[in-house]
Kinemage of the C-alpha trace (Angstrom):
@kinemage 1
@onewidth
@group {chain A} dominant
@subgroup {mainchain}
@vectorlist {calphas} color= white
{ca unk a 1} P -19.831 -0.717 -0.550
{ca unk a 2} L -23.076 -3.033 -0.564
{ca unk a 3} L -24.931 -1.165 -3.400
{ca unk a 4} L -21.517 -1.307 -4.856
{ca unk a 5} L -21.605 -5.019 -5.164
{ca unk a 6} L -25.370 -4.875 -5.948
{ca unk a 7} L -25.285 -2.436 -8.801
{ca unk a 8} L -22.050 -4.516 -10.165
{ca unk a 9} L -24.710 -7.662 -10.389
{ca unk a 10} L -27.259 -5.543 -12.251
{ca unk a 11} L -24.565 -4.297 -14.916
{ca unk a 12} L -21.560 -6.966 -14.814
{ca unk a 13} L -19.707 -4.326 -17.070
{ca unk a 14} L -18.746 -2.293 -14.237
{ca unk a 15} L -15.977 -3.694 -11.751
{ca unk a 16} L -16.412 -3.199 -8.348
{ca unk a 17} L -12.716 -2.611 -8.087
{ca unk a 18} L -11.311 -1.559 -11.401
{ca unk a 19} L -7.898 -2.967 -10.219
{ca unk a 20} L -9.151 -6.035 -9.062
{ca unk a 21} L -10.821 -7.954 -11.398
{ca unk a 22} L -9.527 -11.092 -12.853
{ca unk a 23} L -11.225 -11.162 -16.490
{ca unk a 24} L -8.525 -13.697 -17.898
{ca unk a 25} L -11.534 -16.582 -17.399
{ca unk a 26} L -14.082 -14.624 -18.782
{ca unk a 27} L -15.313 -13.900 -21.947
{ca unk a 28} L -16.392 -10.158 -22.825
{ca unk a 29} L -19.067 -11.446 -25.053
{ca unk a 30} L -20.327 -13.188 -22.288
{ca unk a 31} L -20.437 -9.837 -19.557
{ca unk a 32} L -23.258 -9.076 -22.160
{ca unk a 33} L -25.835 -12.213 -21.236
{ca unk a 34} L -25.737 -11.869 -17.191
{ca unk a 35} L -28.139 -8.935 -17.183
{ca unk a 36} L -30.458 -11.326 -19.588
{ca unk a 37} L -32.591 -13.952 -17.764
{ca unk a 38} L -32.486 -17.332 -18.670
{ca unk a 39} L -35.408 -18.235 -20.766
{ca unk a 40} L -36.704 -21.611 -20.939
{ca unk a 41} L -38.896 -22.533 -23.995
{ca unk a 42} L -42.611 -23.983 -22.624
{ca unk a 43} L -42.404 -27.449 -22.308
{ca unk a 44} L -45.443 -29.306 -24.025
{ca unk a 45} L -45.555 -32.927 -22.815
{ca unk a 46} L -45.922 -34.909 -26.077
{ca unk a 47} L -46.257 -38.130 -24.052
{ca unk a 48} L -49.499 -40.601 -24.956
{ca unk a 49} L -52.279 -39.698 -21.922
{ca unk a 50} L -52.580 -43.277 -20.255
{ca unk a 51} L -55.075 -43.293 -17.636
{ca unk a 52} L -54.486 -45.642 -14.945
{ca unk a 53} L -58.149 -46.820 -13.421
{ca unk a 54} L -57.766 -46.027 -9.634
{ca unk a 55} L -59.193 -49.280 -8.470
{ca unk a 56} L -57.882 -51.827 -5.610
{ca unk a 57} L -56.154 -54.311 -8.613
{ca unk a 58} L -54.449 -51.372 -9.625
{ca unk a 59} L -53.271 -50.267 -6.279
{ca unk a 60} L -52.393 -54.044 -4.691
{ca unk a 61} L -50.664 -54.870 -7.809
{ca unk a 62} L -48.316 -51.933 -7.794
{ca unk a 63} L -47.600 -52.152 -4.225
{ca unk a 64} L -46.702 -55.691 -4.133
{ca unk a 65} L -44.679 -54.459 -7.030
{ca unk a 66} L -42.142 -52.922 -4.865
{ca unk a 67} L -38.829 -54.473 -3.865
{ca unk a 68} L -37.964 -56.073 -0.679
{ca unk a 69} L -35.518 -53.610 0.257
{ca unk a 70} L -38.122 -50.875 1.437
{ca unk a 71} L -39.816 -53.420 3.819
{ca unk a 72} L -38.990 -50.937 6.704
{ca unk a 73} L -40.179 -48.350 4.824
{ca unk a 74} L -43.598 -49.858 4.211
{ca unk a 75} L -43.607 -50.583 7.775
{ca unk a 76} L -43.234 -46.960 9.018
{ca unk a 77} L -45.712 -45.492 6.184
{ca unk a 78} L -48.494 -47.841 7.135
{ca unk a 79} L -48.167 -46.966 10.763
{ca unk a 80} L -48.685 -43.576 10.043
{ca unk a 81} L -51.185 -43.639 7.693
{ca unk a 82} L -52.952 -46.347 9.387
{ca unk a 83} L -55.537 -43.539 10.783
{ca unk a 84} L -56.775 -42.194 7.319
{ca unk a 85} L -56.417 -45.598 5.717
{ca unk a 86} L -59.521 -47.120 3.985
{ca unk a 87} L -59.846 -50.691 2.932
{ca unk a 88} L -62.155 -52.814 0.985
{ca unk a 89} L -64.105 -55.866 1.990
{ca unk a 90} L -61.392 -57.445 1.656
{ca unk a 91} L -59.154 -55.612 4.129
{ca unk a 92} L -56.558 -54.314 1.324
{ca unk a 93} L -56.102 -50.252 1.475
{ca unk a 94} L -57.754 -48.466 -1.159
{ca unk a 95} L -56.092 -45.543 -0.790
{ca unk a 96} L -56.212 -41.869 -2.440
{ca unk a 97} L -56.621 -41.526 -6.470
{ca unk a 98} L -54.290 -40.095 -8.805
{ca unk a 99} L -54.952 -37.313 -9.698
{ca unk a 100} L -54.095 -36.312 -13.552
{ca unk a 101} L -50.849 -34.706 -12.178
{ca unk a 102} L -49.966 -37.843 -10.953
{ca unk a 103} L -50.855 -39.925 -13.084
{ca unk a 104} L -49.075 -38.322 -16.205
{ca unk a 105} L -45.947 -39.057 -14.095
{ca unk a 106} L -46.264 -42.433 -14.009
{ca unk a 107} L -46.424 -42.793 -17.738
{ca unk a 108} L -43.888 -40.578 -17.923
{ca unk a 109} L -41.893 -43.027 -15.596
{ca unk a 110} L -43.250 -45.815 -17.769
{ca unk a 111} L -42.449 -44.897 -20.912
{ca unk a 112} L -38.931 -44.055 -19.759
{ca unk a 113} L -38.331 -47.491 -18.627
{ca unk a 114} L -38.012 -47.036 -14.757
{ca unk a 115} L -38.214 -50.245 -12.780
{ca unk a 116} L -42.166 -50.571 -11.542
{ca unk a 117} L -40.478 -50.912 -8.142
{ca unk a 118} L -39.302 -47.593 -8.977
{ca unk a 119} L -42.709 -46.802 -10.264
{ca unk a 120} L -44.466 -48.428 -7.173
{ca unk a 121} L -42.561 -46.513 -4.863
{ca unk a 122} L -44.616 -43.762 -5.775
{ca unk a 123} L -47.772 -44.541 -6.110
{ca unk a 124} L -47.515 -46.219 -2.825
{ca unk a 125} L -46.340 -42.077 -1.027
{ca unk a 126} L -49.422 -41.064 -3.149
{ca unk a 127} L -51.762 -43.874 -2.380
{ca unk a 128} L -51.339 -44.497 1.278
{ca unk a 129} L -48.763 -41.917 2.386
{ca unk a 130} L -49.614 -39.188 4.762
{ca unk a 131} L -51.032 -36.102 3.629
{ca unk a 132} L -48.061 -34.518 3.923
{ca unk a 133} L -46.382 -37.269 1.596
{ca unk a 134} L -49.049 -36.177 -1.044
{ca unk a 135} L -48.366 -32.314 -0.373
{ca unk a 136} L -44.836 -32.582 -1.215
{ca unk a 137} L -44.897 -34.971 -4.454
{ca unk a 138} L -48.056 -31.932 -5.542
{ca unk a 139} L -45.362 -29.273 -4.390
{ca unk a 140} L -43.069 -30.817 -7.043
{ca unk a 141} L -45.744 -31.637 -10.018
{ca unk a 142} L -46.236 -27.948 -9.467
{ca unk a 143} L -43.272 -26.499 -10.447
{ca unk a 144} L -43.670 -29.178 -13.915
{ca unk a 145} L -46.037 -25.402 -14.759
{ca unk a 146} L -43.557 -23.156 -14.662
{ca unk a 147} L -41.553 -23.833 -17.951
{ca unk a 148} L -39.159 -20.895 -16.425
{ca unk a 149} L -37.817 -23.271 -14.401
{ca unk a 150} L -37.259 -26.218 -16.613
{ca unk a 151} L -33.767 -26.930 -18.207
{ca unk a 152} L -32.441 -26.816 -21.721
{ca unk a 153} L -30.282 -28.868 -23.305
{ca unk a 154} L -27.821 -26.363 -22.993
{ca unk a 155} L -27.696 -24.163 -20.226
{ca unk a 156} L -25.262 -21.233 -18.577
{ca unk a 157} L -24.691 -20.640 -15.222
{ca unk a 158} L -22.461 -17.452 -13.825
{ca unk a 159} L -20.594 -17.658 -11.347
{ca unk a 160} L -19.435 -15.457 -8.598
{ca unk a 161} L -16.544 -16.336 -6.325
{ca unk a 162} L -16.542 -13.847 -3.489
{ca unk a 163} L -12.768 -13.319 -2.999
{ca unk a 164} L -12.227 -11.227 0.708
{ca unk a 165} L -9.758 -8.500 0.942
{ca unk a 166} L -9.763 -7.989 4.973
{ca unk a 167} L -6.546 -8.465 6.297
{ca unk a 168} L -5.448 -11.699 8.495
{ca unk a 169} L -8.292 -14.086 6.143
{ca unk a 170} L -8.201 -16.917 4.529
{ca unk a 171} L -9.806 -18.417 1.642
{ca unk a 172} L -10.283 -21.291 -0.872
{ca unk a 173} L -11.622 -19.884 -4.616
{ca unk a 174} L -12.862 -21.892 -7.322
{ca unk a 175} L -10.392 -20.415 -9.613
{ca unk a 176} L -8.637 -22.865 -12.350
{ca unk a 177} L -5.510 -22.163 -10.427
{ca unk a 178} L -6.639 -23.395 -7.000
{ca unk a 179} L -4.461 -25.998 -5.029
{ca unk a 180} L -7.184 -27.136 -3.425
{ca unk a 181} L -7.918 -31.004 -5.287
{ca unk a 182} L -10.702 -33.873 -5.245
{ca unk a 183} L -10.806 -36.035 -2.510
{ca unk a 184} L -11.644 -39.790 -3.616
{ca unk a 185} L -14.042 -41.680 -1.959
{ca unk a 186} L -15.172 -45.490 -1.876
{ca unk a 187} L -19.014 -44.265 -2.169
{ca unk a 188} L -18.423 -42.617 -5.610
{ca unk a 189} L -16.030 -45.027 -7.481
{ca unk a 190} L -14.563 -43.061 -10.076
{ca unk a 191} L -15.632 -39.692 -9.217
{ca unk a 192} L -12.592 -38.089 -8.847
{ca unk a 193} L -9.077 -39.985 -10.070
{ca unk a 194} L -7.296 -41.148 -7.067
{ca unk a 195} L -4.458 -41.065 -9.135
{ca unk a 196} L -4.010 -37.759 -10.577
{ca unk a 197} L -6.992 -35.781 -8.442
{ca unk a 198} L -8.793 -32.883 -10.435
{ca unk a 199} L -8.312 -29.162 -8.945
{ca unk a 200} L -12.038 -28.944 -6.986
{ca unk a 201} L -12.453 -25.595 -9.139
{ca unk a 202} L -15.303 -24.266 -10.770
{ca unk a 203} L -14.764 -26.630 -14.062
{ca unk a 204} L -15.447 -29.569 -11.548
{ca unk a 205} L -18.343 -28.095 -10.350
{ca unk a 206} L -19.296 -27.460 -14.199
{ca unk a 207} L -18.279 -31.751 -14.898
{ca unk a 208} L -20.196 -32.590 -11.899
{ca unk a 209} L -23.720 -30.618 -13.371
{ca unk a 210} L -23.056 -32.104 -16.671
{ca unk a 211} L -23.543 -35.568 -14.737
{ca unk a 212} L -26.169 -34.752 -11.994
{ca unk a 213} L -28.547 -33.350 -14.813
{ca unk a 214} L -27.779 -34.728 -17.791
{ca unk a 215} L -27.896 -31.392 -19.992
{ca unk a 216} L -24.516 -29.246 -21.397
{ca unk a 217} L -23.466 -26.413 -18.345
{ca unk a 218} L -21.250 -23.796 -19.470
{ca unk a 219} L -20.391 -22.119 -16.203
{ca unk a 220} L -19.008 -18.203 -16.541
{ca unk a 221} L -16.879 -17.631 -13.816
{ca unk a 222} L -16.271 -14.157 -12.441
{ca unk a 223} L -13.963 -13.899 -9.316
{ca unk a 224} L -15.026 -11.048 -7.315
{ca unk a 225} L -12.700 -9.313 -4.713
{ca unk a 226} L -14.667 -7.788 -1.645
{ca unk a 227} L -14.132 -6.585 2.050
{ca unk a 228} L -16.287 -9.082 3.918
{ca unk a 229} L -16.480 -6.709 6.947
{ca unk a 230} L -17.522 -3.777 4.498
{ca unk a 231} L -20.456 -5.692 2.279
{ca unk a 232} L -21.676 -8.106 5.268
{ca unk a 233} L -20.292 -6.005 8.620
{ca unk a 234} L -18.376 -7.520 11.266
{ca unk a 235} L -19.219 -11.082 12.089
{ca unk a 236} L -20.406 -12.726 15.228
{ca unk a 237} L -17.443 -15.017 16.754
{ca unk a 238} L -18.474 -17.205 18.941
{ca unk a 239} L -16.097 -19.883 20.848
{ca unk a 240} L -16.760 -23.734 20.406
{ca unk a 241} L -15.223 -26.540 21.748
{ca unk a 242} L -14.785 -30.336 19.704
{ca unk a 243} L -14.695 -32.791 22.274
{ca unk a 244} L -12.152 -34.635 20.630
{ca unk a 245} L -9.381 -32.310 21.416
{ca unk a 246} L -11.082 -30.381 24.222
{ca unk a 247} L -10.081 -26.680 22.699
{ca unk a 248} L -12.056 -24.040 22.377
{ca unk a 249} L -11.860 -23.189 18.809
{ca unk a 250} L -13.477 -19.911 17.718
{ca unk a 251} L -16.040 -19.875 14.542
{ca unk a 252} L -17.641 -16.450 12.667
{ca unk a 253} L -20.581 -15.812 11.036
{ca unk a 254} L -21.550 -13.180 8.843
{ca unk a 255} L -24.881 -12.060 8.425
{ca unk a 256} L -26.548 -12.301 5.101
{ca unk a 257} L -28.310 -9.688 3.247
{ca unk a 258} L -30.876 -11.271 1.348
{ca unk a 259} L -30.779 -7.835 -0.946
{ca unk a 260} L -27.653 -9.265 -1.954
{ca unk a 261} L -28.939 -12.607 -3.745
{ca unk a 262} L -31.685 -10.689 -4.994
{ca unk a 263} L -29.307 -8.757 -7.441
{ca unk a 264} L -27.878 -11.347 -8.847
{ca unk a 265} L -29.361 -13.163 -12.185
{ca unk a 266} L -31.725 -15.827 -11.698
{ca unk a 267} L -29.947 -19.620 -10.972
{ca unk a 268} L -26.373 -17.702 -10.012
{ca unk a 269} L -24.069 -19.395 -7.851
{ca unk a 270} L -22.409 -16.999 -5.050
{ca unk a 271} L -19.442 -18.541 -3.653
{ca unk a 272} L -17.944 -17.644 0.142
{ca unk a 273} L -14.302 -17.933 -0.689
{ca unk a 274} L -13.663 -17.041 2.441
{ca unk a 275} L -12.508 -20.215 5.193
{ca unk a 276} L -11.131 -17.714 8.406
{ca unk a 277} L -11.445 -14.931 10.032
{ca unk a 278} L -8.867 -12.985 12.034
{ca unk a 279} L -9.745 -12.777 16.133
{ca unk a 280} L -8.093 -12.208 19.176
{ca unk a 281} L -8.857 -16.204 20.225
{ca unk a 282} L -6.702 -16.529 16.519
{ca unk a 283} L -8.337 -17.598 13.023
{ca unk a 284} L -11.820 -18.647 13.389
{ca unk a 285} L -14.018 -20.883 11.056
{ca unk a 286} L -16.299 -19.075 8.977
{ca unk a 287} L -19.717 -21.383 9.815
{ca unk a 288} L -21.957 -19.313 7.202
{ca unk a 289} L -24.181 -22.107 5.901
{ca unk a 290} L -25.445 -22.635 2.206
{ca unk a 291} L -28.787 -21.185 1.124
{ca unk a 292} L -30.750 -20.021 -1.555
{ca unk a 293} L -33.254 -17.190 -1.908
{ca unk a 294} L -35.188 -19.771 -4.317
{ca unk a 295} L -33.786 -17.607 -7.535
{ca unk a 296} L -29.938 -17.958 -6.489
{ca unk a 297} L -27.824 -20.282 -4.594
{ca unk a 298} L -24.957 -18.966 -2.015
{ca unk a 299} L -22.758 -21.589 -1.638
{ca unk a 300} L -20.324 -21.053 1.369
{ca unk a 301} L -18.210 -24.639 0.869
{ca unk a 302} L -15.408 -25.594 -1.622
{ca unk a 303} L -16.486 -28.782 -4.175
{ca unk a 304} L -13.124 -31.329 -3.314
{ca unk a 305} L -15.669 -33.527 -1.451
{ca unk a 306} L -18.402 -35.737 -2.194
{ca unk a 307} L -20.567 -34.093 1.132
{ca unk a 308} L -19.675 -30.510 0.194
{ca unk a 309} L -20.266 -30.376 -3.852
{ca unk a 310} L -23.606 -31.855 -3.173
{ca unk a 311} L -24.177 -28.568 -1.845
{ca unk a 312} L -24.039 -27.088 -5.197
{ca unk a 313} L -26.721 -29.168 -7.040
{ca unk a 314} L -28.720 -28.977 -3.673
{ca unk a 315} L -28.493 -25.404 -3.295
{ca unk a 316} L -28.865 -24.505 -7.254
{ca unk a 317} L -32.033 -26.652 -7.412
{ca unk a 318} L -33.906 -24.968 -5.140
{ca unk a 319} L -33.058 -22.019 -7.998
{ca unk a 320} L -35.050 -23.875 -10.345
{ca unk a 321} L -38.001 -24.343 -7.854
{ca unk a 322} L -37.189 -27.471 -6.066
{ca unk a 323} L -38.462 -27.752 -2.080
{ca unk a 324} L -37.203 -30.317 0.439
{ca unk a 325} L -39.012 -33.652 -0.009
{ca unk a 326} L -38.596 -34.855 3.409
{ca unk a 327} L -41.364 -34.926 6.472
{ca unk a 328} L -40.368 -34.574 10.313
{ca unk a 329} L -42.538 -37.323 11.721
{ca unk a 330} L -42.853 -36.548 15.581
{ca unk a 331} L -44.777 -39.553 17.060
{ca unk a 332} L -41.811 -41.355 15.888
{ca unk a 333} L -39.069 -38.566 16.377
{ca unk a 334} L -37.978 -39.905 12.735
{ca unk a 335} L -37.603 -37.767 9.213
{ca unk a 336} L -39.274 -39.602 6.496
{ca unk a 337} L -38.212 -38.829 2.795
{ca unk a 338} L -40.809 -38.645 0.427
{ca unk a 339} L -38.214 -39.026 -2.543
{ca unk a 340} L -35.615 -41.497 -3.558
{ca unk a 341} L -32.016 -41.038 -4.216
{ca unk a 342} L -32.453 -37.390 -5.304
{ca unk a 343} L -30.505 -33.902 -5.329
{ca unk a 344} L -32.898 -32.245 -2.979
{ca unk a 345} L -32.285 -35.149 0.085
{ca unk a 346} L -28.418 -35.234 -0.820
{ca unk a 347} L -27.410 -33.113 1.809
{ca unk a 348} L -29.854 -34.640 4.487
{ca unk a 349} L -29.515 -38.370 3.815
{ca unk a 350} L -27.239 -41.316 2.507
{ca unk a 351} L -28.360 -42.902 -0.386
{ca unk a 352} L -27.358 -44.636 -2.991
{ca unk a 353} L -23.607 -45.438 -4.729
{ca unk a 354} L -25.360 -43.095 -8.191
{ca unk a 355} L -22.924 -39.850 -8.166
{ca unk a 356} L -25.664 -37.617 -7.004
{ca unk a 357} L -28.208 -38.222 -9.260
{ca unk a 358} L -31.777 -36.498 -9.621
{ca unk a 359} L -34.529 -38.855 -9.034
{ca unk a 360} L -37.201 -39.646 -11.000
{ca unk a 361} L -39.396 -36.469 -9.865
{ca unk a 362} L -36.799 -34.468 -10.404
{ca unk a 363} L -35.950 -35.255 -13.478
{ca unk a 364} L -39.835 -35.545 -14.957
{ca unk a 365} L -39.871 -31.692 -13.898
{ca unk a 366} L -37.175 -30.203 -14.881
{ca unk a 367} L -37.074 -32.064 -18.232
{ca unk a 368} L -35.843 -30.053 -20.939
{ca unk a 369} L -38.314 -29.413 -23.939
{ca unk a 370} L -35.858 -31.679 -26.539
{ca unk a 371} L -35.119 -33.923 -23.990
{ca unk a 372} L -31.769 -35.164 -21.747
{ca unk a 373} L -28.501 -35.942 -23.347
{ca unk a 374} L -27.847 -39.009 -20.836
{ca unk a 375} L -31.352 -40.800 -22.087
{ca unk a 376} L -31.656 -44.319 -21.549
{ca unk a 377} L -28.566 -44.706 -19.761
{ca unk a 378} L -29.275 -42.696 -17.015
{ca unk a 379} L -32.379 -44.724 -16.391
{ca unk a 380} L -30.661 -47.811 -16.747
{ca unk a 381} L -28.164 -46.685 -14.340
{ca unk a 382} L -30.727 -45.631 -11.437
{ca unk a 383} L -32.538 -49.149 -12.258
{ca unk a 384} L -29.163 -51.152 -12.132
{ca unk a 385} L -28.886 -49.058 -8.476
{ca unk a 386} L -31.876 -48.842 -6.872
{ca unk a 387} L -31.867 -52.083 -4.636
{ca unk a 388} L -28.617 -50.416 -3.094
{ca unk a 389} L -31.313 -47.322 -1.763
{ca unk a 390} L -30.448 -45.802 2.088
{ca unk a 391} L -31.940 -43.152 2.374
{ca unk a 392} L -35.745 -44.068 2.961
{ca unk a 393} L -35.196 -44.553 6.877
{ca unk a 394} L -32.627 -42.111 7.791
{ca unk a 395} L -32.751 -39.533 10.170
């Protein structure tokens, strides 16, 4: 049954059950492009090389740049970097270079019209961050070489809702015909229509990519029905109790094959439909959490709210090359995020009222060869919204 499902991803032509596929969402013509890997045309950065002299002016001007709202941030970075800190006569922190790397992202940022708060904020995890505030901003310039990885202006996405066939589950799909709806929220005003709520179905999750990145999605969805118990084996149940109504509630977990994502074409999403399993304690949670083999994302919640479809632009960046950009600081038993309000902290830490936006890093990377569709607004926007920025401190 598992090379089943695995030789179905290599040639979507072939059911896995030829009497239960749903094809009525789903192109033929379009069967035809999931064996074909996305290919992204090299991106050549056309923008004007400005080099920014590395000197103390430059450094003390663009930290004092910075807004007053990431006072407690400065606080906590100086304290830790206070040890590999050097200073001038004068006292002031020199701090480390740019680097070219660096430094053609902060024209970049410039000559999109980011804040030079915005702008400062960076140079200031470069310049007197901790080494590991450097390694991750590097870790991100260096996926900016992969042009595999970058968007286009117009990009599709398959995707596979695993639908379970074991008797006594449960499940939520992302088919158009789910009753499962939006859940509005004060944090995202106008997200979802508290009004009329949309069906949280894979054309949300399609809307919701269109917004995050800024680019056209057209999202292929391919419902797939499956015995959970005969791809992934039987799960491990274990009881837990919530304090809040002192009952021991059982919860499963199934154990992933990572052969699995690995058959699937590149930047896939993998949905668990499934929500319970059948024990002798009754229905248990299925606890499976999100992941990504870094080429597809397995997504194991349903989009209606705004903490669960963050998963999906969390999860499918990581597809495109995208690491965590956080630190675990233990002298101070605090995590420190070396990014603002960004897809790959979304999951880890509040942040802004943006509807999960990518942050400036982000977006310089993953820029599409022509160009986003959202340019200047978008900037405008995360301007407009940065003095409203949580998540520096959290965690």
């Amino acid at each position: 049954m598992l090379n089943n499902l695995y030789n179905h991803a290599d040639n979507p032509d072939k059911s896995l059950r030829s009497n239960t596929l749903d094809k009525k969402s789903v192109q033929s013509s379009e069967f035809s492009k999931i064996g074909k890997y996305l290919r992204m045309a090299f991106i050549k950065l056309l923008l004007p090389l400005s080099v920014i002299a590395a000197d103390n002016d430059f450094f003390n001007t663009a930290l004092a740049q910075n807004s007053t709202n990431q006072t407690s941030l400065q606080g906590n970075m100086n304290a830790r970097a206070a040890s590999n800190q050097c200073s001038d006569e004068t006292g002031n922190p020199i701090g480390e270079k740019l680097n070219k790397a660096m430094t053609d992202f902060v024209s970049w940022m410039r000559e999109k019209g980011y804040d030079e708060s915005i702008i400062a904020q960076y140079i200031q995890w470069w310049s007197i961050g901790s080494v590991k505030d450097r390694s991750i901003i590097k870790n991100f310039l260096e996926v900016k070489k992969k042009p595999e990885n970058n968007l286009k202006q117009d990009n599709t996405v398959y995707v596979y809702d695993l639908i379970p066939l074991d008797p006594g589950t449960t499940y939520l799909s992302l088919d158009q015909n789910t009753c499962n709806t939006c859940q509005p929220t004060e944090k995202w005003p106008g997200w979802c229509d508290e009004r009329s709520p949309q069906p949280a179905d894979y054309v949300f999750v399609e809307n919701h990519f269109r917004h995050t990145f800024g680019v056209e999605f057209d999202f292929v969805y391919y419902p797939m029905e499956i015995s959970y118990t005969d791809v992934f084996g039987k799960p491990d149940c274990q009881p837990r109790v919530y304090k809040k109504s002192n009952k021991d509630t059982p919860r499963c977990k199934f154990k992933i094959d990572p052969r699995l994502l690995d058959q699937f074409p590149p930047h896939s999403i993998v949905h668990f439909a499934i929500t319970s399993f059948p024990t002798e304690a009754g229905p248990a949670q299925i606890y499976n959490h999100s992941v990504s083999n870094g080429n597809v994302a397995l997504v194991t919640r349903t989009p209606e709210s705004f903490l669960t479809i963050v998963t999906y632009t969390h999860e499918w960046g990581h597809t495109l090359g995208l690491r965590h950009p956080f630190v675990d600081v233990k002298d101070i038993n605090k995590r420190i995020f070396v990014q603002l309000d960004g897809i790959m902290s979304n999951t880890y830490a509040r942040n802004t009222k943006l509807i999960d936006p990518t942050d400036p890093l982000e977006r310089y990377i993953l820029e599409p060869k022509n160009g986003y569709l959202d340019e200047p607004s978008f900037v405008n926007e995360y301007n407009k919204h940065f003095d409203t920025l949580s998540n520096v401190d959290q965690q």
